[in-house]
C-alpha positions as CSV (number, residue, x, y, z in Angstrom):
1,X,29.2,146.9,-9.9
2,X,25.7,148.8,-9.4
3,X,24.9,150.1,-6.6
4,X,21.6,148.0,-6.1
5,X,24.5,145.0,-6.4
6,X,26.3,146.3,-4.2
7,X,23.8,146.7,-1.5
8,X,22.4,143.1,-2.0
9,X,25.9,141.6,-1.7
10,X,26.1,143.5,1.2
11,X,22.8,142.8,3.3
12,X,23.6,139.0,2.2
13,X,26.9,139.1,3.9
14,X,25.2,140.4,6.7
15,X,22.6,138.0,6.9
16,X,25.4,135.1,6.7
17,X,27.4,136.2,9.5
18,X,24.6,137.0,11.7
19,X,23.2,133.5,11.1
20,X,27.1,132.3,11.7
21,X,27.1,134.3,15.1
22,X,23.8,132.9,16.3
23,X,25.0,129.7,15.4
24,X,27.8,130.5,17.7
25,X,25.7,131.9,20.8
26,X,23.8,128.1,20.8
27,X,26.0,126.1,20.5
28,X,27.6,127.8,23.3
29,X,24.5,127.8,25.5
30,X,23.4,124.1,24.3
31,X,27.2,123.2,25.9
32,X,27.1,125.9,29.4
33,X,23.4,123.8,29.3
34,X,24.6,120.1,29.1
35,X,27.5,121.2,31.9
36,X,25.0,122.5,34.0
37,X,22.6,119.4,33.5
38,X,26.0,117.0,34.1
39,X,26.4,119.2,37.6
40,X,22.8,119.0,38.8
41,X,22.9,114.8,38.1
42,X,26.3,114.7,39.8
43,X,24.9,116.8,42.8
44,X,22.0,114.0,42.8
45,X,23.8,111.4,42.6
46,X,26.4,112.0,45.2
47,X,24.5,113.2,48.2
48,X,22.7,110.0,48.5
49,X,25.5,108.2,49.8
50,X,27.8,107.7,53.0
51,X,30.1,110.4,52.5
52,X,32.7,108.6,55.0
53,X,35.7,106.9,53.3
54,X,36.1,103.6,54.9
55,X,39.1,102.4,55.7
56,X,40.4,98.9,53.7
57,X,42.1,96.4,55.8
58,X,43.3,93.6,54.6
59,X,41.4,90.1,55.9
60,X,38.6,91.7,57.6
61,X,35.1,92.7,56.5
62,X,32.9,95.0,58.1
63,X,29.9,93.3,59.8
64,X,27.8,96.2,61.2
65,X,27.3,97.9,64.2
66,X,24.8,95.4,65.2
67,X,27.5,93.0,66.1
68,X,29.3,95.1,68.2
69,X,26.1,95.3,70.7
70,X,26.4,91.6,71.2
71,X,29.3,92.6,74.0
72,X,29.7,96.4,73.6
73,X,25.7,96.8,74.8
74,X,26.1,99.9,76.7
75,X,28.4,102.0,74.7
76,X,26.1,100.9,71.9
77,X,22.8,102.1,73.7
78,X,24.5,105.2,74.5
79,X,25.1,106.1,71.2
80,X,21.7,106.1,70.4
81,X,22.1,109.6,72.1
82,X,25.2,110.8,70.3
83,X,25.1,113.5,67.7
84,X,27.5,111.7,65.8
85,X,24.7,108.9,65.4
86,X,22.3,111.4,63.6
87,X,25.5,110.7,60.5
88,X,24.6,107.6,60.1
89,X,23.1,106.5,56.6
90,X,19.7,104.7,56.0
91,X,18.5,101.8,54.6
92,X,21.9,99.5,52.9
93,X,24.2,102.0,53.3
94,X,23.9,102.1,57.3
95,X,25.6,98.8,57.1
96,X,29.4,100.2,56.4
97,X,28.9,103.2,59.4
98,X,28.9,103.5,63.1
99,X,31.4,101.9,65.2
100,X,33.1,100.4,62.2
101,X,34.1,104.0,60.4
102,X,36.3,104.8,63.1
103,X,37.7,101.7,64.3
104,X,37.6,99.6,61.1
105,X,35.7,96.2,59.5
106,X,35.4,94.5,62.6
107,X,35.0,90.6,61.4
108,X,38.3,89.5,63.1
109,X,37.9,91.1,66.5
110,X,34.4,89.3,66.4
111,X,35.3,86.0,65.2
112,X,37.8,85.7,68.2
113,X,35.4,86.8,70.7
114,X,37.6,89.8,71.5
115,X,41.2,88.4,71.3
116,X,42.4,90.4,68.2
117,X,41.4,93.9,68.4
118,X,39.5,96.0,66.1
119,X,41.9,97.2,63.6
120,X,41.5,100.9,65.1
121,X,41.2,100.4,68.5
122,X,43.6,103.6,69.6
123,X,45.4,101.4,71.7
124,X,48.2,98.9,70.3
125,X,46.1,95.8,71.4
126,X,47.7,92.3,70.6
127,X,48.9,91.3,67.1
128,X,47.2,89.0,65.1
129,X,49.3,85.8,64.6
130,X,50.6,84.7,61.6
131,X,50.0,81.1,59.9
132,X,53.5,80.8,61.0
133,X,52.8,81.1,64.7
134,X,55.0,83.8,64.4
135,X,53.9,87.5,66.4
136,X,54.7,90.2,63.7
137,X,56.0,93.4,64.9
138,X,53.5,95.3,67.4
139,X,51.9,98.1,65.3
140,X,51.5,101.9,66.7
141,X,48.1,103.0,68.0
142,X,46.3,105.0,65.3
143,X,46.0,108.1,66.4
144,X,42.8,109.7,67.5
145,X,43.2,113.1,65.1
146,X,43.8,110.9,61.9
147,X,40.4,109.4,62.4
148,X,38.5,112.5,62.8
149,X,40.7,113.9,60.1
150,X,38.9,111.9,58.2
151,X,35.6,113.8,58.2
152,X,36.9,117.3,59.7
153,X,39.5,118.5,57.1
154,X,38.8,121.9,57.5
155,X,40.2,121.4,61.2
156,X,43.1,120.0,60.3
157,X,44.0,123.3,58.6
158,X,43.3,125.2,61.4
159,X,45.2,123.1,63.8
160,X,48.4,123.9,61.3
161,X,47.8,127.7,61.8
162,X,50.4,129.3,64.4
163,X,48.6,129.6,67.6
164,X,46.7,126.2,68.2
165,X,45.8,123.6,70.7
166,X,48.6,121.2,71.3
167,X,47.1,118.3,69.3
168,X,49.5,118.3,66.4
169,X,52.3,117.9,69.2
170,X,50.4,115.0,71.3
171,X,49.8,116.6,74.4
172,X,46.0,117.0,74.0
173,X,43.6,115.1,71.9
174,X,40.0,115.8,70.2
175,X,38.3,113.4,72.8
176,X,39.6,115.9,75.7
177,X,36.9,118.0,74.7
178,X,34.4,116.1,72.3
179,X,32.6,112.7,73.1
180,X,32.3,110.7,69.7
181,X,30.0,107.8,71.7
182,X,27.7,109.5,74.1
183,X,25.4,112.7,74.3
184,X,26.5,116.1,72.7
185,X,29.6,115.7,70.8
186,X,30.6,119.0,73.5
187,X,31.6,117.2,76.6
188,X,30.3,120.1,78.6
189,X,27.4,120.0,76.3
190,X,23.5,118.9,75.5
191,X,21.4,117.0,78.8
192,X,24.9,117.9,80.8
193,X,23.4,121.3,81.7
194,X,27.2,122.7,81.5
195,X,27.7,126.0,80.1
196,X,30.7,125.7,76.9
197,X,32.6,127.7,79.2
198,X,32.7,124.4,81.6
199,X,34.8,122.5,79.3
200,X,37.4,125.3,78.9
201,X,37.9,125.9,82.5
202,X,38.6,121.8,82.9
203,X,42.1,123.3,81.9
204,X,42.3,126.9,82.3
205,X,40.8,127.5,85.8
206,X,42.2,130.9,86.2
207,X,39.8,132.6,83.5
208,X,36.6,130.7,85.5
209,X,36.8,133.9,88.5
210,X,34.4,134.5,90.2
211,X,35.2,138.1,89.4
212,X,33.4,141.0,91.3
213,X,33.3,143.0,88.1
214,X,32.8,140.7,85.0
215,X,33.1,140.9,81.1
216,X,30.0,139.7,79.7
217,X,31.7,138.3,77.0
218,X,32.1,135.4,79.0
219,X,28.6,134.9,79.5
220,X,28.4,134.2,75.7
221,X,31.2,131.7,75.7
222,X,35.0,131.7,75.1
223,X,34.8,131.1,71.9
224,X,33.0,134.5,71.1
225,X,36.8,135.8,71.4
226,X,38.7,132.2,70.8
227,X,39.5,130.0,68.0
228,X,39.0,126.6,69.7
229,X,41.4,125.2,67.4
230,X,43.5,127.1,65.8
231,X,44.1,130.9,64.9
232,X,46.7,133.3,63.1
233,X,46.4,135.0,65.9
234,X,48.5,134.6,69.5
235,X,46.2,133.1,72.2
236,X,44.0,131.8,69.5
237,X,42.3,134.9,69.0
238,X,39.5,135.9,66.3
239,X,41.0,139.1,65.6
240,X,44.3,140.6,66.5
241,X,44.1,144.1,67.3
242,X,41.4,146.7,68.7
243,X,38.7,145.4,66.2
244,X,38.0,142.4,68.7
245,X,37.1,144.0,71.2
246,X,34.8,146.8,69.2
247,X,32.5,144.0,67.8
248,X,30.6,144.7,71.4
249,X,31.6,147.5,72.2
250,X,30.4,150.1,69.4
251,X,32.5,153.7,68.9
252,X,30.7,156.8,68.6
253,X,32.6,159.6,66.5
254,X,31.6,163.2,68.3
255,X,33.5,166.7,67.9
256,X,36.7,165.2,66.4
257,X,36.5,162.4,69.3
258,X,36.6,158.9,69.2
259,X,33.7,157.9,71.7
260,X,33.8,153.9,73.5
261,X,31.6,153.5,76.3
262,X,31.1,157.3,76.3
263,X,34.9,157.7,77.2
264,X,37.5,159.7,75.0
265,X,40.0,156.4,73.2
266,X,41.3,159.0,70.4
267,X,44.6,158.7,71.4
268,X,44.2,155.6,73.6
269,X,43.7,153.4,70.6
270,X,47.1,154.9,69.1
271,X,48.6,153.4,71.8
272,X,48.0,149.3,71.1
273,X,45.5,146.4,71.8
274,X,42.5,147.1,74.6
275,X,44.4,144.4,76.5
276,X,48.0,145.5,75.9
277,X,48.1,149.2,76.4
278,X,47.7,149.7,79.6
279,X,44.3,149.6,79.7
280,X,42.5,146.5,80.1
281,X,44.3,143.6,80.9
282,X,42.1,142.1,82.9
283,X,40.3,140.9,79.8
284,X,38.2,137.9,81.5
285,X,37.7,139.3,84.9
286,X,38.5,141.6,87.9
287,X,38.1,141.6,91.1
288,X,39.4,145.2,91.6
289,X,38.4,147.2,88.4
290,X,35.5,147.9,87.3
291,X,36.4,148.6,83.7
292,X,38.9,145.6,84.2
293,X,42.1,147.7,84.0
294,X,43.9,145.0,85.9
């Protein structure tokens, strides 16, 4: 074959597989393009809609929270002020929230002016009766966690993590410390002019002091140190070790020293935590120390 032949075959081959290859590159982009325009209408479509699953019992419908002002009146004008109000959805949608997301279609408990109980009342009420007359077996509360569950997955995690608040285990529950009906949704919170620090010391009074010499972490809140509900971590702490404690208080490296607080903790950090070596144990307060040894 000549060599003009050759060349010819060869710049044709060339010009058929670069045409196969950009044939390749959009079809490719014409499909990453239709994914991403199936994402963005999903994304629209989706938001604009109650995001609470509703709960299904069977026999009742939900009526709407305006129902539940007919006797309720004051818990209902309170709630006006709660920030889990601000949830609720506009227009159509507004009709299926409120009161009736947490304790369930509420046409029964209306239509017997009160008798039967909402079907999530947290408290184990009176059975409904049967056509039979008969009383079926009286059903458990629902508990207040799997309701908020609901909405707050991300907390159920944390309240499976090994150093937690004893809700899991029954002793304490979310409405010790958060009020679903009224006002911030911190009890200790919004008009109440309480510090966050207020709601903590309910239970542990010993951390409130006063303390002649404080640690102005406490001025920031518990939970700059504290997981409020769960943590890897003993005493539900944000970190384990050192590094807690050296998110405020900054280390200076001079002449082959480790500098805190323009002390020498080269060796001192060698020896454990800032509250377990010796040092500081007096983590929240002292009345004694001035750099809260004890």
């Amino acid at each position: 074959m000549p060599d003009d032949d050759i060349q010819t075959f060869m710049m044709n081959r060339d010009l058929r597989m670069d045409t196969r290859q950009r044939g390749t590159w959009v079809r490719a982009l014409a499909a990453a393009a239709a994914v991403a325009g199936l994402l963005v209408v999903v994304s629209c479509e989706t938001v604009n809609r109650a995001v609470v699953v509703l709960p299904d019992v069977p026999g009742a419908k939900y009526i709407g929270s305006k129902e539940c002002e007919q006797c309720h009146d004051k818990l209902c004008r309170d709630f006006a002020t709660a920030d889990h109000a601000r949830l609720m959805a506009e227009g159509p949608n507004a009709r299926n929230v409120g009161c009736e997301s947490c304790h369930g279609p509420g046409s029964l408990h209306s239509d017997s002016g009160g008798e039967v109980k909402p079907p999530y009342s947290f408290t184990a009420g009176r059975p409904q009766a049967s056509s039979y007359r008969a009383q079926p077996a009286l059903q458990p509360a629902r508990s207040v966690e799997t309701v908020c569950y609901q909405c707050h997955l991300n907390l159920r995690g944390q309240f499976d993590l090994p150093s937690h608040h004893p809700v899991p285990e029954g002793r304490l529950s979310c409405t010790a410390c958060h009020s679903p009906h009224k006002g911030s949704i911190f009890r200790a919170g919004g008009t109440s002019l309480l510090s966050e620090n207020e709601l903590c010391f309910g239970c542990h009074p010993a951390q409130r002091g006063p303390f002649v010499f404080e640690h102005e972490a406490l001025r920031e809140g518990c939970t700059t140190c504290h997981s409020p509900h769960g943590s890897v971590n003993a005493k539900m702490l944000k970190i384990r070790d050192a590094n807690l404690c050296l998110r405020c208080h900054f280390q200076q490296v001079s002449g082959g020293k480790l500098l805190i607080g323009g002390s020498d903790h080269t060796l001192r950090l060698q020896q454990g935590t800032c509250w377990t070596a010796g040092c500081h144990e007096a983590v929240h307060g002292s009345r004694v120390s001035s750099s809260l040894r004890f």
